[in-house]
C-alpha positions in Angstrom: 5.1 -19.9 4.7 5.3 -17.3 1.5 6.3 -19.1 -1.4 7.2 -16.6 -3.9 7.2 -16.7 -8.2 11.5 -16.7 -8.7 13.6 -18.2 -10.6 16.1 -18.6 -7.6 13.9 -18.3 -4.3 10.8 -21.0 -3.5 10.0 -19.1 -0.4 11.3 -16.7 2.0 10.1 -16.5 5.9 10.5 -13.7 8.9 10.4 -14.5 12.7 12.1 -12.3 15.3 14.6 -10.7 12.9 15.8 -13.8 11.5 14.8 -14.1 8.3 15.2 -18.0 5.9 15.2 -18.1 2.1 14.5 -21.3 0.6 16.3 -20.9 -2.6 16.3 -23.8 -5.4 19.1 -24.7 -6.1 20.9 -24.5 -2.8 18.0 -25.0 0.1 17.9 -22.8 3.3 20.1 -20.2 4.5 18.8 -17.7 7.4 20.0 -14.3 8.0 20.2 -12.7 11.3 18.7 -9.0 12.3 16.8 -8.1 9.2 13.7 -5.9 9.9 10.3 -7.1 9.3 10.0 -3.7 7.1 13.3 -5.2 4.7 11.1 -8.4 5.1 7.8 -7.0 3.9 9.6 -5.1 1.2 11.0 -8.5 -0.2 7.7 -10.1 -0.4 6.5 -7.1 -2.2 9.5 -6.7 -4.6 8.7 -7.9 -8.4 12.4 -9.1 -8.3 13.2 -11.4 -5.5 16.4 -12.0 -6.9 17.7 -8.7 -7.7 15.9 -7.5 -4.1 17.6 -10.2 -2.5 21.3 -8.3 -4.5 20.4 -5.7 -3.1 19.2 -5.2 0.2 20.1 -8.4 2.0 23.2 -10.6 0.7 26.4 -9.6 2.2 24.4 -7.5 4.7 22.7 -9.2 7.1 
């Protein structure tokens, strides 16, 4: 369970594509055939927040 420095995520975790993000404010939502690779990048990302902009909301 990665929890993650962010203003707006606690922690994010991968399984099988399906990917949860703990956010503060508004607790879990999962997202549905992300690659572990877009996972790993969003651990590694020194914005989660502007990653999560990105590369996952409104695509996955």
């Amino acid at each position: 369970m990665p929890l993650v420095r962010s203003s707006a995520i606690a922690r994010i975790e991968w399984d099988n594509g399906t990917l949860s993000i703990w956010f503060h404010e508004s607790g879990r939502y999962d997202y549905y055939g992300v690659p572990e690779a877009i996972y790993r990048a969003f651990l590694a990302a020194p914005s989660k927040g502007s990653f999560y902009n990105a590369r996952i909301k409104d695509r996955y």
